[in-house]
N, C-alpha and C positions, 0 to 999 in steps of 0.2 A: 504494500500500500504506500503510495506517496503521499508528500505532505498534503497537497491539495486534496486527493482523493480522504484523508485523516479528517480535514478541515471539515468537510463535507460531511461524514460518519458520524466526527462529536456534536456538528450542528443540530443533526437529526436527531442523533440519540439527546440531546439537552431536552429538543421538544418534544419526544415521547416519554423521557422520562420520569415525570410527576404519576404518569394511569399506567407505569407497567405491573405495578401491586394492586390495582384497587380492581372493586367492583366493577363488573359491568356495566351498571346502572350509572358511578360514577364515572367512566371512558364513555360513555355518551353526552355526560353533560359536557366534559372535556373535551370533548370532540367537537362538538355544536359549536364551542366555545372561538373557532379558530375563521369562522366565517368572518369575512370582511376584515381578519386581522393580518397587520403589514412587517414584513422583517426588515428591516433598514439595513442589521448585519449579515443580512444570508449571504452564504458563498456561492449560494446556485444564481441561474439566471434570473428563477424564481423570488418574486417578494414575496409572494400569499401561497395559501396552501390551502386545500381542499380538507374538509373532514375525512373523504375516499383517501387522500393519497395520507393522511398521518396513519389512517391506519391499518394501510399497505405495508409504513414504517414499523408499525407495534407486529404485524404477523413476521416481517422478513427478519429481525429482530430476536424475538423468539426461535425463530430457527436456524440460525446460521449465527447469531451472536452481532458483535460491530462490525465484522465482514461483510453482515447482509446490508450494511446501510452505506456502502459505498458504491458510489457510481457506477454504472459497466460501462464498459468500452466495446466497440468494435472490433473483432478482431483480425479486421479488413480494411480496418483505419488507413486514411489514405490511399485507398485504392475503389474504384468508383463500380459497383457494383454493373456500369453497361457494357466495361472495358474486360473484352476477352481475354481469358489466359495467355493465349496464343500469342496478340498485339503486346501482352505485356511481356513474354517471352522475346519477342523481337526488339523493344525495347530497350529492356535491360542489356542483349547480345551490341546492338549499336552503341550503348552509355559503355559498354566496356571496352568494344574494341579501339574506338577513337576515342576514350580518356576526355570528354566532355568536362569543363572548368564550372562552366554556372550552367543552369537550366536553361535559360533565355537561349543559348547556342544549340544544346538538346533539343529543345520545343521546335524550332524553328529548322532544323535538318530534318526533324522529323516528317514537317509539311512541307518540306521541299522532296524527300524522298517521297512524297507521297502515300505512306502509313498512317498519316490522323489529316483530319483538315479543321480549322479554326471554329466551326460551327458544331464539329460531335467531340471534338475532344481541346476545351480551353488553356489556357494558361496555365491558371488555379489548380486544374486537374493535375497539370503535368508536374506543377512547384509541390503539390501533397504527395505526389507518387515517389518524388526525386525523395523527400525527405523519409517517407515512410521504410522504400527499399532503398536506399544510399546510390543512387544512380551514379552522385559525382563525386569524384575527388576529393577529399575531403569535410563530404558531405556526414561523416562521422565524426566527432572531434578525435582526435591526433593522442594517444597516451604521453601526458607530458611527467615528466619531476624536478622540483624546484630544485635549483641548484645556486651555488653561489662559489665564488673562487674564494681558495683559502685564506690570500692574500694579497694586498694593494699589489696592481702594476701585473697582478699574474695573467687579468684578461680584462681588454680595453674593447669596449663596444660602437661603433660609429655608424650613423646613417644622417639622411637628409630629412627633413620637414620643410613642406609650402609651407610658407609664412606671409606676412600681410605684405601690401603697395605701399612701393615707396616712390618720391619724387625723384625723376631721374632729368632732372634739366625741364622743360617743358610737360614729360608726360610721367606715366605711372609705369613703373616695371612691377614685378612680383620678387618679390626677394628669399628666400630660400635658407632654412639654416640648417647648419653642418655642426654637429657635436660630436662627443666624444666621451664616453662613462666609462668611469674604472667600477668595475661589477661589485667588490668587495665592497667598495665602502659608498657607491652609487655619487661620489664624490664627481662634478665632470670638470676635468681636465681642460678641456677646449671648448671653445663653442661658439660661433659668430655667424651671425648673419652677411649673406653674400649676392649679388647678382646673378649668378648664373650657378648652378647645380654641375658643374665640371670636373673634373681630374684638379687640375689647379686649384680649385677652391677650395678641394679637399686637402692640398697640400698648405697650403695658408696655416690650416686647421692644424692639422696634423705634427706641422714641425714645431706651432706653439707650442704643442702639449709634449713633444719631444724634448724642448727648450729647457722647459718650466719643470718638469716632472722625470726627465729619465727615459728607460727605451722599455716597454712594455715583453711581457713573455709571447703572447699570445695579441692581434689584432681580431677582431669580429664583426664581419661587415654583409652585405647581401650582394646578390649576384651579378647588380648593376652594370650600366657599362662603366661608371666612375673609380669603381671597385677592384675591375675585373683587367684593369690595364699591364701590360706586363711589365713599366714600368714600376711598380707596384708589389709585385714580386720581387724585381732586383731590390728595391730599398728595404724591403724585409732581412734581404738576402747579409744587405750590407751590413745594415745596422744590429742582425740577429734577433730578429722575433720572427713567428709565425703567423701568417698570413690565413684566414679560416673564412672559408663564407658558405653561409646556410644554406641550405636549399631553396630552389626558386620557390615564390608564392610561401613562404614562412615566413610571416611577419613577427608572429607567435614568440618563435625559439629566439627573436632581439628583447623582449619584452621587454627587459628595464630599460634599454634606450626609449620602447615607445610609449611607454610608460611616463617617462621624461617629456616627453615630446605631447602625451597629453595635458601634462601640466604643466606647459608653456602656452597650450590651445587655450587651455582652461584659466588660469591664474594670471599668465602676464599678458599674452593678447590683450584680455576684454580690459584690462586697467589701463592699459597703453590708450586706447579710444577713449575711455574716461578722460585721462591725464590731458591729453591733446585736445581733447572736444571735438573730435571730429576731424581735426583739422590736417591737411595733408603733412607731411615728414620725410628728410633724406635718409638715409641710408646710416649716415654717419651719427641724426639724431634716434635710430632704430637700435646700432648699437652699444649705443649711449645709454640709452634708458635699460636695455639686456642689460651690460653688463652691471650696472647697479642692482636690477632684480635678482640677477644669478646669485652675485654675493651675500644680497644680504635676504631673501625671501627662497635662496633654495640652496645653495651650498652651506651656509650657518644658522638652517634654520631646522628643527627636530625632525629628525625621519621616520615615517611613522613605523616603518617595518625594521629599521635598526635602531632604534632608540636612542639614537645620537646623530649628529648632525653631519652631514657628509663630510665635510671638510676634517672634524676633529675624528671621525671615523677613518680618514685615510692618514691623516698626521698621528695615529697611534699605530696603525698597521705599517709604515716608514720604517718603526724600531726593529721591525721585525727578520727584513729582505734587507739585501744590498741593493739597493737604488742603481742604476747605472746610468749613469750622467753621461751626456755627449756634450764635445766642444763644439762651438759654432760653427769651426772649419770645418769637424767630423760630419754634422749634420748638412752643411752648402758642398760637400764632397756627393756625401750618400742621396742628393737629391737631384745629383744631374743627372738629365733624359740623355741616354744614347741613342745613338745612328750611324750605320756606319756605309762607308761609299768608299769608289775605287777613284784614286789619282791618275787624272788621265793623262795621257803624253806633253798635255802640255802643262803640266802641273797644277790643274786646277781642279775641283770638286764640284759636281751641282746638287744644290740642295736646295727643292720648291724651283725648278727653273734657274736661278739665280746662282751665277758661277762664283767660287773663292778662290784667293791662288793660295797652294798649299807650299809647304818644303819642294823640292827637287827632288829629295833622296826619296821620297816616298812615292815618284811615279810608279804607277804598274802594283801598288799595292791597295789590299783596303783597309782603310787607318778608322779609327773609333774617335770619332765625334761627340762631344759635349756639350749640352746649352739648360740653361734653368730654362724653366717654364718664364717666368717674368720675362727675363730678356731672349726670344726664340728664333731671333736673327745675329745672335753674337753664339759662334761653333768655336769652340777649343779641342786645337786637337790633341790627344792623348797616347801617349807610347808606354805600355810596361805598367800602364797606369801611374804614368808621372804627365804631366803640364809638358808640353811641347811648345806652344806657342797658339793666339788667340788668330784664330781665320778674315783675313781684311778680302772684303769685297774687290773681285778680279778689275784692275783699274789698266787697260791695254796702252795708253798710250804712256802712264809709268813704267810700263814693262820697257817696251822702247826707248826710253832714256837709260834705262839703269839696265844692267845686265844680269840676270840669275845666275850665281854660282853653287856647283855642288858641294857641298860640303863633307862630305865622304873621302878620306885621306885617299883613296883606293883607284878612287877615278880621276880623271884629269880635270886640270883646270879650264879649256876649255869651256868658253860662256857659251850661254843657251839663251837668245831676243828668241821674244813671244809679239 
């Protein structure tokens, strides 16, 4: 018995039972008694109730006990008494072999295969069926168990959230924020509001918290394309954490990011439109007011599920681990994007169309290219993974004045005009 169906049981049994001891004589006055009277607390759809149906109650009652005064169900619940076996057989055979996501996609292959058409077999029908027999995808919830890392830094959780319009010069953009929770102590590390949902914006994010905090064991992101860069892998690679992403459509298994993320929907959103009145806001007055909220309304403020406040919950878990701190050069090392290309005879490189002149000594080979995302038209090229020299945009009529020499003891001096 479920609660509802319990709720339902004791309401009944309350109202029959004053007349389960008496007289017959008196369960008729009591029964009379019930005409024209209204429940205000009834759990049924019912407010009134017939003399017939109380004591329907007092027989079922008597013989089955509080069982008998619970509800029954159908035991074809969701499933519509016109609809063939057979149609439902073909059904469920099509919900499995294409792995249908919502119903809406189901219903509608289905009247295009031409198996139901919108007038014998509706929507409603199809939304009760899907739920009754699990037609889709996770139309069963998922066995989950709460977990939590032993300790700060051992797993860092990150995703994105639409956030509200900000004034972008003239017009309104949507601005987007990028966080970042350390699971142990739900403490977040990073967090800023950004223009565009990109690889970049994620690294903004990302080397804050690298900065400030150390280099995590574990990252935990979803399967995006932001996520999923293989730049992103190398920087794991560099710096020595592991790189983890959930499975597609699990929003579930980020929970305490989205968790976070509802209470930034819920708490600092709707006070921000308070605070402003309405009134439009940049970008820079967006992360202005965040980062005052963060500090003091959700990183030092009591957790209801740690009974400490994030902040002093990761600042006692510190004592615990070796933090491992990066230099700022370790970190602008571990975040340059690679590319790599072949030096062509005339010692130059093209990257995006746009040619650079390279070394000499490295014609006929392919050399490894660096450039931060910030700056993506400055290439540095790399040997042995040391600095070789920063790539200057191919200038042909400097070539012609000055003469390229090899520098390689091996070959001749012999100049080479481009």
């Amino acid at each position: 018995m479920n609660e509802q169906d319990q709720r339902i049981a004791l309401f009944k049994y309350k109202l029959i039972a004053p007349v389960l001891a008496e007289s017959k004589l008196r369960q008729k006055d009591y029964l009379a008694s019930f005409e024209g009277r209204i429940f205000e607390d009834s759990p049924l759809r019912e407010k009134s109730f017939s003399p017939k149906t109380i004591k329907k109650w007092i027989h079922l009652y008597r013989k089955c006990g509080l069982d008998g005064l619970k509800p029954s169900h159908r035991k074809d619940k969701g499933v519509s008494r016109k609809i063939t076996p057979s149609l439902i057989q073909i059904i469920q055979d099509i919900a499995g072999q294409f792995q249908f996501r919502t119903v809406k996609n189901l219903y509608e292959h289905l009247i295009h295969l031409g198996h139901i058409t919108p007038d014998t077999f509706t929507y409603a029908t199809m939304v009760n069926m899907s739920r009754h027999l699990g037609f889709l995808i996770g139309a069963s919830p998922k066995a989950r168990k709460a977990y939590e890392a032993e300790h700060v830094n051992d797993l860092w959780i990150t995703d994105f959230m639409y956030g509200p319009y900000v004034l972008d010069g003239k017009k309104k953009t949507q601005a987007f924020l990028c966080a970042i929770i350390d699971d142990h102590s739900r403490f977040i590390v990073s967090a800023r509001f950004l223009k565009d949902m990109h690889t970049g914006a994620f690294e903004t994010v990302l080397r804050n918290a690298l900065a400030l905090f150390g280099v995590p064991y574990r990252l935990y992101a979803d399967n995006g394309k932001v996520f999923s860069q293989p730049h992103l892998s190398l920087l794991a690679a560099r710096l020595g954490f592991i790189l983890i992403h959930s499975k597609p459509h699990d929003a579930p298994s980020r929970g305490k990011i989205e968790r976070y993320f509802r209470t930034v929907r819920d708490c600092f959103i709707p006070n921000l439109y308070l605070k402003t009145r309405n009134s439009p806001f940049t970008l820079d007055e967006l992360n202005a007011e965040f980062a005052s909220w963060l500090h003091d309304k959700y990183n030092h403020k009591i957790h209801s599920v740690t009974g400490q406040t994030p902040y002093d919950r990761y600042m006692a878990g510190l004592v615990h681990i070796r933090q491992r701190k990066v230099t700022e050069q370790q970190l602008s090392d571990a975040f340059l994007h690679v590319i790599y290309r072949k030096v062509n005879n005339d010692a130059t490189v093209s990257i995006n169309n746009i040619l650079f002149q390279a070394p000499p000594r490295f014609i006929g080979q392919t050399v490894d290219l660096r450039f931060t995302i910030t700056e993506p038209a400055r290439f540095m090229l790399y040997e042995n993974d040391k600095l070789v020299q920063v790539l200057d945009r191919l200038d042909k009529h400097l070539n012609a004045r000055f003469p390229i020499k090899f520098n390689d003891p091996f070959e001749s001096d012999s100049d080479l005009f481009l």
